[in-house]
C-alpha positions in Angstrom: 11.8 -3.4 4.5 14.3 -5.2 2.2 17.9 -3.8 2.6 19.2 -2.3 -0.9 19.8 -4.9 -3.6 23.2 -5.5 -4.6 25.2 -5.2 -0.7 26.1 -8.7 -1.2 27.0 -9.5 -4.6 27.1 -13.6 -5.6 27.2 -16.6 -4.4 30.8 -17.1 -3.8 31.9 -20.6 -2.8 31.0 -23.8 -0.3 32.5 -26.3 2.2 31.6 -29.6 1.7 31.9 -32.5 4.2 33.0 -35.7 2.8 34.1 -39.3 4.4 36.0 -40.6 1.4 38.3 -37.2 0.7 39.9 -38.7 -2.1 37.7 -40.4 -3.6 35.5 -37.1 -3.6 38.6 -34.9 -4.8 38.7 -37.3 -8.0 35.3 -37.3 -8.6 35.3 -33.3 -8.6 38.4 -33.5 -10.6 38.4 -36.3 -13.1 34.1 -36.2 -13.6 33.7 -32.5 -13.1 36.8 -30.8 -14.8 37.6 -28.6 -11.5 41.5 -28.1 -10.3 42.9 -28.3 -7.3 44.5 -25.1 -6.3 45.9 -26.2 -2.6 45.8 -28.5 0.5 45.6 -27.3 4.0 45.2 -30.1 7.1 42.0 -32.3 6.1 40.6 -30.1 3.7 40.9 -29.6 -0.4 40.6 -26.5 -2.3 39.3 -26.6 -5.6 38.4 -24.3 -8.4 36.3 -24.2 -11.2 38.0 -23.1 -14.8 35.8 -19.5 -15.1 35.9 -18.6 -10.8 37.8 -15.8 -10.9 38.5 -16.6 -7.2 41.0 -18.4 -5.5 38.3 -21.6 -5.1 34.7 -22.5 -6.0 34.9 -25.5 -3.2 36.6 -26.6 -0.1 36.1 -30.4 0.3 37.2 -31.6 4.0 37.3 -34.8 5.6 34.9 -35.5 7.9 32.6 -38.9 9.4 30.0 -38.0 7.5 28.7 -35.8 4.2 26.9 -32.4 4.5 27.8 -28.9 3.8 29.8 -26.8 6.7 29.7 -23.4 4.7 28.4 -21.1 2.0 30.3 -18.2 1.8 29.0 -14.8 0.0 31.1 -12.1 -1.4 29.9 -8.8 -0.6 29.9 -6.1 -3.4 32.4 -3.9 -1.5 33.7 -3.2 2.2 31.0 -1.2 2.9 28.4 -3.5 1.9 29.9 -6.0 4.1 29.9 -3.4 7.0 26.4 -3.2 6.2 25.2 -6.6 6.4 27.2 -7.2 9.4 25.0 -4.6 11.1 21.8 -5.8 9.9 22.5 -9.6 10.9 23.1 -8.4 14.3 20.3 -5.9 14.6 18.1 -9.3 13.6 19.5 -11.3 16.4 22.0 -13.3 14.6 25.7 -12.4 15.7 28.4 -14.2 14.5 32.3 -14.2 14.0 35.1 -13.1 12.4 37.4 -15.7 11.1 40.4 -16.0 8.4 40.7 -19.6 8.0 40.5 -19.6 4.3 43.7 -19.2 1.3 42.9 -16.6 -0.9 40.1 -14.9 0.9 39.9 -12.1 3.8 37.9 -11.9 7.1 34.9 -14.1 6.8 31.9 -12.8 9.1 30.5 -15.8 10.3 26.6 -16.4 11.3 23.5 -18.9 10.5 20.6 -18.4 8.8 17.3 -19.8 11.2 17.8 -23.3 10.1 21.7 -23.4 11.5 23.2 -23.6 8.0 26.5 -21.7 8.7 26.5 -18.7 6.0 30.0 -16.5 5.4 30.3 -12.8 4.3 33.4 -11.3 2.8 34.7 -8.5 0.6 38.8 -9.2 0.0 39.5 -11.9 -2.8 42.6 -12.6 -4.3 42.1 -12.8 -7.8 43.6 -16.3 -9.4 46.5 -16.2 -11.4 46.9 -19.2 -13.5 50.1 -20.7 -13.8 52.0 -21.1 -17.2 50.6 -24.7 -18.3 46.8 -23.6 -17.2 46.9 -20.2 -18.8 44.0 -19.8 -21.1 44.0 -18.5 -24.8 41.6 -16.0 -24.2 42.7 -12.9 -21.5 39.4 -12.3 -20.4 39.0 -15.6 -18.8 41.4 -16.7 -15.4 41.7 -20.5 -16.9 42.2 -22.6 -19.8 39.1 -24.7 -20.2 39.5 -28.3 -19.1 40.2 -31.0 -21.6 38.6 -33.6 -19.5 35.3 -34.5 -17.9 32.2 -32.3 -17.6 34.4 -28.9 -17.9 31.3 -27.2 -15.6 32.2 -23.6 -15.7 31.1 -22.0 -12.2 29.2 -23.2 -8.8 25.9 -22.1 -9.3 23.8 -22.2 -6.8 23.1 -24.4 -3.2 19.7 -26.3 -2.4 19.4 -26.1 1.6 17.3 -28.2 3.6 15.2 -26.7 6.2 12.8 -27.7 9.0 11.0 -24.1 8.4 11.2 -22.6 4.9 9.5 -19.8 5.7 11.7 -17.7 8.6 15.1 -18.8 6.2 13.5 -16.7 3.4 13.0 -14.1 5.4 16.2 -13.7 6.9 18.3 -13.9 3.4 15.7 -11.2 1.9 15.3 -9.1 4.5 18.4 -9.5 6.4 21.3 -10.3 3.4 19.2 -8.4 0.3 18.6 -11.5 -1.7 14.7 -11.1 -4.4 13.2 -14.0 -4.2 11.8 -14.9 -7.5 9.6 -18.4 -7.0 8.3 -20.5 -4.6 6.1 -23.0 -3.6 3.2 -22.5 -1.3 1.0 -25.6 -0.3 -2.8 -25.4 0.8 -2.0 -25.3 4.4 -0.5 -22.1 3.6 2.9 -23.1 4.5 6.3 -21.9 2.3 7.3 -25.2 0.8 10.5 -24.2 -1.2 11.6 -20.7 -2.0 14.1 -19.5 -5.0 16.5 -16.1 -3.7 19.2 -14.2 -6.1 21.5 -11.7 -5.4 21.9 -10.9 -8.7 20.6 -10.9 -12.2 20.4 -14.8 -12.0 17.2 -16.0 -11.2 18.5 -18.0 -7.9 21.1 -18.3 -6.4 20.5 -19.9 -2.8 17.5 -22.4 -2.6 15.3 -23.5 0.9 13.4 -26.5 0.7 11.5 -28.3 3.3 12.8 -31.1 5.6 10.4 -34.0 5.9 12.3 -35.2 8.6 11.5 -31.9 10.5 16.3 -31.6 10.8 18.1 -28.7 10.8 20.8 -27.4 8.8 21.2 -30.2 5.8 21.9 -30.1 2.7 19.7 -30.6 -0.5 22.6 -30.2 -3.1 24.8 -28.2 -4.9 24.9 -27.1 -8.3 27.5 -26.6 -11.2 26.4 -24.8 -14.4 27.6 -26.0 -17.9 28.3 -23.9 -20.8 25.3 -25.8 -23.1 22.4 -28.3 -22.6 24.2 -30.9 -24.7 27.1 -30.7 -21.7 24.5 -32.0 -19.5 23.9 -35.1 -21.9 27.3 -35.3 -22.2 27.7 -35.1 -18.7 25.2 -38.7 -18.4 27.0 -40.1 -21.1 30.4 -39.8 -19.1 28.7 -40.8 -15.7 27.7 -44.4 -17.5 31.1 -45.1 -18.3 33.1 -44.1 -14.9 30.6 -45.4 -12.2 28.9 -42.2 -11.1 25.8 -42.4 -9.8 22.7 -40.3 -11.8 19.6 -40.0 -9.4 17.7 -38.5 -12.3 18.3 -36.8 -15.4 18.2 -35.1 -18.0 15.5 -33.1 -17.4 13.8 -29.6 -17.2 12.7 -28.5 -14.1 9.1 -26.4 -14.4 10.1 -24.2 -11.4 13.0 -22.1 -12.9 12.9 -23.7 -16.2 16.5 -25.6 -15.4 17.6 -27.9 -17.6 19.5 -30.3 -14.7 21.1 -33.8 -14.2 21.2 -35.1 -10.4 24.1 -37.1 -9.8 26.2 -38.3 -6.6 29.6 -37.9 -5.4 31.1 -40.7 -3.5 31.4 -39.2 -0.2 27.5 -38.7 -0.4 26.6 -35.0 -1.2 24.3 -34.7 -4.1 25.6 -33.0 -7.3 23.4 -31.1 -9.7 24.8 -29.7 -13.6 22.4 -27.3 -14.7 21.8 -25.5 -17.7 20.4 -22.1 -16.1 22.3 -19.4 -18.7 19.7 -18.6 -20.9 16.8 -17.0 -18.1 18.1 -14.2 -16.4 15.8 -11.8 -13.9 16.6 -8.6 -15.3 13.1 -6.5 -14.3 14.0 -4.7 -11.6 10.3 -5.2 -10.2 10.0 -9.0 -11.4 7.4 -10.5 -9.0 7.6 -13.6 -7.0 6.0 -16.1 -9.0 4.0 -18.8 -6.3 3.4 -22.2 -7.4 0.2 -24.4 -5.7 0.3 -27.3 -4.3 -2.1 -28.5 -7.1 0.3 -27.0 -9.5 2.9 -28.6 -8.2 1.3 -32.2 -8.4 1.6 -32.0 -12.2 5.3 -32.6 -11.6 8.7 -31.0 -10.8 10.1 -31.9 -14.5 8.0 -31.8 -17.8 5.2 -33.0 -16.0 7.4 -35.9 -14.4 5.8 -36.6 -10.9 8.5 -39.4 -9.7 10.4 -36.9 -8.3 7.4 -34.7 -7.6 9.0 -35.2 -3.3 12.5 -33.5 -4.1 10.9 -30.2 -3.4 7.3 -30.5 -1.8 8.1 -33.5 0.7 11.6 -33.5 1.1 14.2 -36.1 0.8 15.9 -38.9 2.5 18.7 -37.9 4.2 21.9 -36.9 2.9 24.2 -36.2 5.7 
């Protein structure tokens, strides 16, 4: 049985590896509108302008790309208590660690795949300083006046050898619904969508072609409009980022989504996601076929029918 919904709260933010530090601290500053809000040895936090935490993403310097950690904030210190149990009871100890500013102790584990997930209740709330104070109160930032302006991390892709046991463990074990998915003729999961909350995902698990463990897919900021998103193409043209693919609407989630890279190598999606929301509290999972899914991942686009039924190339 499920644990209670709502003992971990929302996606709260991620670690990124990166071999070019700052050339991927200007490209999350200068393309996507985030602020850096402190240094610390290799590593670069940055916020987005409507996180009400201290960052949104760590970038650190490392010999290759990937993601090192996606940290979720529990709804209170009980809830955390909670899911600490539960994790162990599964067979999946971890750690306690306070390695982060703003943030205290992280509980430290892996999902199945080896993709190192963090739980946490204590957040210092950000306090913007005099020339980044917004005009509104009920927002922690003023809104950037440059690039993309995305307003929050949104949700993370992983890659996994197995879909189906990573599923498990973040709806059973961490409380997470999951609201779609992919299920091919073999009978094997193919992708899965999870939420924690009234969004309709917020962690993804898509299978590995290359049969790896613990890689990334992508991560994903979300913009205040759909025209941000053309926008966002427009601005990628003239600075040299790279689009993968884009604009388009995805069929699974409805999303309306650009792909783009940052130059240390992760993949970058802006999405569009503010308009669906899973507010049934008995919303079912909704399972795609493979013959479904052959119509195409994007308004019946099948080039990039293999982001989410084959795989990818690898990205770190």
């Amino acid at each position: 049985m499920a644990p209670p919904l709502g003992d971990i709260a929302h996606l709260g933010h991620v670690e990124l590896l990166t071999p070019d530090l700052d050339a991927s601290v200007r490209f999350f500053t200068d393309y996507l509108g985030l602020t850096e809000n402190g240094r610390s040895g290799d590593s670069v936090y940055l916020r987005t302008w409507d996180d009400y935490e201290h960052h949104s993403v760590t970038l650190t310097a490392h010999t290759t790309s990937g993601i090192r950690r996606t940290a979720l904030r529990a709804s209170s210190e009980e809830a955390l208590q909670r899911r600490v149990k539960e994790t162990e009871n599964a067979g999946r100890p971890g750690r306690w660690v306070e390695d982060e500013p703003g943030i205290g102790p992280l509980y430290v584990t892996t999902d199945p795949d080896g993709h190192e997930l963090a739980l946490y209740w204590e957040s210092e709330w950000y306090r913007a300083p005099d020339e980044l104070k917004p005009g509104l109160k009920n927002q922690p930032q003023a809104k950037p006046g440059h690039g993309v302006g995305v307003r929050r991390l949104d949700h993370v892709n992983f890659l996994a050898a197995d879909v189906g046991p990573n599923g498990d463990f973040v709806h059973e074990v961490l409380g997470a619904r999951p609201t779609e998915q992919i299920r091919l003729d073999s009978g094997r999961i193919a992708a899965q969508w999870l939420t924690f909350s009234s969004k309709s995902y917020d962690l993804v698990y898509t299978e590995d072609w290359t049969g790896s463990n613990g890689r990334l897919h992508h991560i994903a900021f979300a913009t205040d409009t759909r025209e941000d998103i053309l926008r966002a193409a427009d601005l990628a043209l003239d600075t040299g980022v790279f689009i993968e693919t884009g604009p388009h609407k995805h069929a699974i989630q409805q999303t309306f989504f650009l792909y783009v890279y940052e130059p240390g190598g992760n993949r970058v999606e802006l999405c569009n996601p503010l308009t669906r929301l899973v507010l049934a509290p008995d919303w079912p999972l909704i399972t795609w076929t493979e013959e479904e899914r052959k119509k195409g991942q994007a308004w019946g686009l099948k080039t990039i029918e293999s982001f989410h039924t084959h795989g990818t190339p690898p990205v770190g």
